[in-house]
C-alpha positions as CSV (number, residue, x, y, z in Angstrom):
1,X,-9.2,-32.5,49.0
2,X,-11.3,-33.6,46.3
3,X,-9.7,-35.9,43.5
4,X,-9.8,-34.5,40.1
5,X,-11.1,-37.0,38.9
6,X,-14.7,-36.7,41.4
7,X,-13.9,-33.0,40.4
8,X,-14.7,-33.9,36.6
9,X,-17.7,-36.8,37.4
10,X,-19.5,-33.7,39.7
11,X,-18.8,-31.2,37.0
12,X,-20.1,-33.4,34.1
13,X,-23.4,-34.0,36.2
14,X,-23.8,-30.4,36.7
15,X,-23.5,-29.7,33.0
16,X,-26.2,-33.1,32.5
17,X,-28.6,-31.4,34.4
18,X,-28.6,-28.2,33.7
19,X,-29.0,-29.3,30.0
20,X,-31.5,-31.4,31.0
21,X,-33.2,-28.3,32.7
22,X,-33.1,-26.0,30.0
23,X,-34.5,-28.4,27.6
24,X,-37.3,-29.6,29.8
25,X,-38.0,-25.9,30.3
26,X,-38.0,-24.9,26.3
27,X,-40.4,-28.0,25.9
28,X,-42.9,-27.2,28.9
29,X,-43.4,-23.7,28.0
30,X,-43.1,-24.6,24.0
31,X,-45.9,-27.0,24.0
32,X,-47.8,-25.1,25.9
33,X,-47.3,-21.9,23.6
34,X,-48.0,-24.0,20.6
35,X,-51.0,-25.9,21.6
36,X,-52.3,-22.7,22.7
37,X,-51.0,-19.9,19.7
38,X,-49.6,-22.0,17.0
39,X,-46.6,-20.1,17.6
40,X,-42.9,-22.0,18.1
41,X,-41.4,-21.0,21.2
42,X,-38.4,-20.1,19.0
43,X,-40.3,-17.9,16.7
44,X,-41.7,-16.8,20.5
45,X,-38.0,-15.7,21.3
46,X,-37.0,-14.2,18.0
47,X,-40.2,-11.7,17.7
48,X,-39.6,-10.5,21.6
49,X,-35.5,-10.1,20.5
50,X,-36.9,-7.9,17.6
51,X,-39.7,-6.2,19.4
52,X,-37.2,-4.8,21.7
53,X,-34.5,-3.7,19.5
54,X,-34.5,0.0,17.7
55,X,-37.1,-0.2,15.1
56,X,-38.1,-3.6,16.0
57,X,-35.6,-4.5,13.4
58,X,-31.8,-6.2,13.6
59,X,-29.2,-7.4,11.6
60,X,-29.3,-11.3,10.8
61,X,-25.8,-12.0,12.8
62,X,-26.8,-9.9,15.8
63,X,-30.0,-11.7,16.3
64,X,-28.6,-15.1,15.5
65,X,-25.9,-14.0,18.6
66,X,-28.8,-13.1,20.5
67,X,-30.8,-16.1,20.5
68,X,-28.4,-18.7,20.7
69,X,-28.5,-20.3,17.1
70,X,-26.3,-20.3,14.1
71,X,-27.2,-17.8,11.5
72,X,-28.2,-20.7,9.0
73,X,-31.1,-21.7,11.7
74,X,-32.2,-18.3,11.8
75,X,-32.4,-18.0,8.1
76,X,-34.8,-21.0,8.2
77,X,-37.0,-19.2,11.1
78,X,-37.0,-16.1,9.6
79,X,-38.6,-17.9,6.6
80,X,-41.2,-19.4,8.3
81,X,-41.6,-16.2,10.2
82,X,-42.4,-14.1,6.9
83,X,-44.6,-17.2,6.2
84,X,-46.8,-15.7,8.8
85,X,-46.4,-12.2,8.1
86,X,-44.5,-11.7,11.3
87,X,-40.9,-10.5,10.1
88,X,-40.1,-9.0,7.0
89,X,-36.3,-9.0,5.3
90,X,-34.8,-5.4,4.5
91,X,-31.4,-4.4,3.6
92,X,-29.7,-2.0,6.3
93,X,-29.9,1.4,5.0
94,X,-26.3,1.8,6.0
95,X,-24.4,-1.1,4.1
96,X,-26.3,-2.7,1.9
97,X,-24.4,-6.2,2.5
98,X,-26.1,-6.7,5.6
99,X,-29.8,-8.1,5.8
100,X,-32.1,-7.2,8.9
101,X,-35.0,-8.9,10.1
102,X,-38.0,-6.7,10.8
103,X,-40.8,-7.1,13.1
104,X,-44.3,-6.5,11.2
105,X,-47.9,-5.2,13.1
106,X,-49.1,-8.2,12.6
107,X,-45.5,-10.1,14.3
108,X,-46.0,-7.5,17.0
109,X,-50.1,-8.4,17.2
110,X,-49.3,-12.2,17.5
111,X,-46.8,-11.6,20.1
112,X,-49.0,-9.4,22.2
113,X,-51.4,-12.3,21.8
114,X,-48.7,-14.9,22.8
115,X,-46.9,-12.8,25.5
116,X,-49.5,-13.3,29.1
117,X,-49.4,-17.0,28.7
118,X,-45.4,-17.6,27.5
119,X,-45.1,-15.7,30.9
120,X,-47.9,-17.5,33.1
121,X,-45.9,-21.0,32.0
122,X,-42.4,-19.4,32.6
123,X,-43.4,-18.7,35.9
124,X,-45.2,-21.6,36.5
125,X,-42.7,-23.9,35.0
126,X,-39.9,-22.0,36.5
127,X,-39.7,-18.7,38.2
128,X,-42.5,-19.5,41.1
129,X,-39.4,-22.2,41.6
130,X,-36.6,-20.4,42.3
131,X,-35.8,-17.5,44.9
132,X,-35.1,-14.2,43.6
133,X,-31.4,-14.9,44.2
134,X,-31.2,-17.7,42.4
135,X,-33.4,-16.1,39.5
136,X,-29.8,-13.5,39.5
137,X,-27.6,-16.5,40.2
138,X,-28.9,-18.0,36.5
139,X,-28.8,-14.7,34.8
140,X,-25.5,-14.1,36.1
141,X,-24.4,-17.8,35.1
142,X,-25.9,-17.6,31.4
143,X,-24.4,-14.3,30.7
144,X,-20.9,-16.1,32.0
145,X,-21.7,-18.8,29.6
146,X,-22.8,-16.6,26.5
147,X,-21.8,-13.2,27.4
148,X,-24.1,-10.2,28.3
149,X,-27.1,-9.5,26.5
150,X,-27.2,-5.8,26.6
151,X,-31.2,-4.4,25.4
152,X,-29.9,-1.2,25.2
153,X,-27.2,-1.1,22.7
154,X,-28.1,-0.1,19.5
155,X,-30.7,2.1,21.2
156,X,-33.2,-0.3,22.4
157,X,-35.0,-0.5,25.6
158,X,-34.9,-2.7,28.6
159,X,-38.2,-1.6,29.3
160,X,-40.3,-2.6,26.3
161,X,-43.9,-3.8,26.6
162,X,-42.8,-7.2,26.0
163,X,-39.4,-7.7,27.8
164,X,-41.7,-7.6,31.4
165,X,-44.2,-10.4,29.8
166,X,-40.8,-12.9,28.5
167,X,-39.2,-12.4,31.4
């Protein structure tokens, strides 16, 4: 029987390198993006969350959830987003206290732009890695982390032009 205390070594290790993973992963496929586009792999992540919602819009607190990030950080990138033209701010037309973040053409022209090499460096960088198992296993694991991601609530679709390119 393993001691608690190995128990809690082995676990902290797991935790290290999975971190380490994920940010060596956001780095490899965000440099690339950006010496390529000019595009943050953030801003990358927020126009895909917002190119497949209903409308191609979503409430600030929603897509903060979605991506991770505190609401205060997605503030900042929605600012630098409408720097580029690539998200606009709008009130929601059903209570006026909330503030959604819309996709633009030209948002949804620089992501179409961005979208075949974000996925050629995912997959090289990381799906040509793994087994389709283990491609499940991590989706399985981050949802247990962060909870489901469900594209289809609030009427969007799974099968949007982009979600097949970010995957």
């Amino acid at each position: 029987m393993e001691s608690i205390e190995s128990a809690g070594v082995d676990a902290q290790h797991s935790v290290r390198v999975f971190s380490s993973a994920a940010r060596w992963l956001t780095e490899q496929v965000g440099q690339e993006i950006r010496r390529e586009t000019g595009m943050w792999q953030i801003h990358y992540e927020m126009l895909s969350w917002l190119a497949e919602a209903p409308e191609g819009q979503l409430g600030l607190t929603k897509l903060a959830r979605r991506m991770g990030i505190s609401t205060s950080r997605l503030s900042h990138l929605v600012d630098r987003t409408r720097e580029h033209g690539w998200v606009v701010r709008v009130p929601d037309p059903l209570n006026r206290r909330i503030v959604l973040a819309r996709l633009t053409g030209a948002g949804r022209d620089a992501l179409r732009a961005a979208a075949p090499l974000q996925l050629a460096c995912v997959r090289s960088s990381f799906l040509d890695r793994l087994t389709p198992a283990q491609v499940e296993q991590l989706r399985e694991i981050s949802e247990a982390l962060i909870g489901p991601v469900d594209h289809h609530d609030e009427g969007g679709s799974a099968n949007s032009e982009y979600t097949e390119r970010s995957a």
